[in-house]
C-alpha positions as CSV (number, residue, x, y, z in Angstrom):
1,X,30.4,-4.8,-6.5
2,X,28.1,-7.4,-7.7
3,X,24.1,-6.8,-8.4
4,X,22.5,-9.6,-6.6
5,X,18.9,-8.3,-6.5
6,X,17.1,-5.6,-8.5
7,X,13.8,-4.6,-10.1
8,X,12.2,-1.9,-12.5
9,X,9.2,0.4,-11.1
10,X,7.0,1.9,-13.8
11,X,5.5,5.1,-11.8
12,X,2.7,6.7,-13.5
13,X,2.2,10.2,-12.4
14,X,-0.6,12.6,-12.1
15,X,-1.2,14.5,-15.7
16,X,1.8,17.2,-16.2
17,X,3.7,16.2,-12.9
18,X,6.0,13.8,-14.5
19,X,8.9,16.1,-14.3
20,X,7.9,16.7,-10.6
21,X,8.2,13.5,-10.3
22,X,11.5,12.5,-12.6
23,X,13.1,15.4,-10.2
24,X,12.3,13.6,-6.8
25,X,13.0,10.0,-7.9
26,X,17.0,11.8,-9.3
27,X,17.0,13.2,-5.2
28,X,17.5,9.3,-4.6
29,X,21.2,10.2,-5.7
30,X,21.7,12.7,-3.2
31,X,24.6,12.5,-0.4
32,X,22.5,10.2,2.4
33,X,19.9,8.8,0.3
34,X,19.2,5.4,-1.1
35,X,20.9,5.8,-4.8
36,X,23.8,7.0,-3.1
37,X,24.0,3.7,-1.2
38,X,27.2,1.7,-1.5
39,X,24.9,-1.2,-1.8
40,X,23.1,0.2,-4.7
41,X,25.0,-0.5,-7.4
42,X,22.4,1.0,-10.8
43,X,20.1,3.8,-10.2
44,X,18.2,4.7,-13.1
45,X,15.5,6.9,-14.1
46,X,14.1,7.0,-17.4
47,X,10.8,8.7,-19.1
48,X,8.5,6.8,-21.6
49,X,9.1,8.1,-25.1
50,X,5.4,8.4,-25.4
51,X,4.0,9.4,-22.3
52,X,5.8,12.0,-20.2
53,X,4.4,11.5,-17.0
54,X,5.6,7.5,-17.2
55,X,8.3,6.6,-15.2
56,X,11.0,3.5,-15.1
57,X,12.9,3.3,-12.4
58,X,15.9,0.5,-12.7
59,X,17.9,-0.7,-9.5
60,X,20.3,-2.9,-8.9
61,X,21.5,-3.9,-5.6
62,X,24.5,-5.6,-3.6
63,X,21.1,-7.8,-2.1
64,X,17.5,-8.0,-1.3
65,X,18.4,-7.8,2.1
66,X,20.6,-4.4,1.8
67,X,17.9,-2.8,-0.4
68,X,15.0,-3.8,1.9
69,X,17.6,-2.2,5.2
70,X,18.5,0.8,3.2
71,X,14.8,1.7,2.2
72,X,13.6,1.2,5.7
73,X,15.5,3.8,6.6
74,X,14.0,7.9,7.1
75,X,15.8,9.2,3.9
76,X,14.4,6.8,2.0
77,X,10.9,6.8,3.8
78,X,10.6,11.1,3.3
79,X,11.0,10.1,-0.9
80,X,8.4,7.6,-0.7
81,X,6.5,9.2,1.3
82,X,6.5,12.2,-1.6
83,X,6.2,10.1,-4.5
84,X,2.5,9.2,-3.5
85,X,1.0,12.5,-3.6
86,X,2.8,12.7,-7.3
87,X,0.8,9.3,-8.9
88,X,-1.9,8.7,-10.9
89,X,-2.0,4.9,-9.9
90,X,-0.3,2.4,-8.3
91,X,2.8,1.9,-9.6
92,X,4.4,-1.4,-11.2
93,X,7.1,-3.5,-10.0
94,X,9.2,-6.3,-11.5
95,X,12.3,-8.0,-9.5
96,X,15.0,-9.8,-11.4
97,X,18.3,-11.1,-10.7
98,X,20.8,-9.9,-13.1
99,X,22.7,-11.8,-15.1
100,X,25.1,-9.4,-17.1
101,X,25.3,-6.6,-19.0
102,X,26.6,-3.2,-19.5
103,X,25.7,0.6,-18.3
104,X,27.9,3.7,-19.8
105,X,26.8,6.7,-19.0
């Protein structure tokens, strides 16, 4: 499938909950929820080398439109809902459309 649509989220959590909150975003890949999507195409979660309780979060998408459908929906909502107890501040956001690249993992 082809990324269309995607962004990176820097997520600042609360002092020491960083793995609290590296755990939940990683639930996104769960059977039913939204990393597990056939529309979402990269899922990443990454820690600052720094600062332990930053976040990135890298996805890439089949479209805006299938992201915005697939995070309407209640799996989704219950994560986001969660993440906000979890921060520190509000968190970051940057879209892009990707041109190429490669991911190996």
């Amino acid at each position: 499938m082809t990324v269309t649509y995607g962004f990176n989220a820097t997520l600042t959590a609360r002092t020491g909950m960083g793995d609290r909150l590296v755990d939940l975003l990683l639930t996104g890949l769960d059977e039913g929820s939204p990393g597990a999507s056939e529309h979402c195409v990269v899922y990443l979660v990454s820690r600052s080398a720094s600062d332990p309780d930053v976040v990135h979060v890298t996805e890439g998408w089949t479209s805006e439109e299938d992201h915005h459908r697939v995070f309407a929906g209640e799996a989704a909502q219950r994560i986001v809902a969660r993440i906000g107890g979890l921060l520190a501040e509000e968190s970051a956001y940057t879209d892009y459309v990707p041109v190429r690249g490669k991911a190996a993992f």
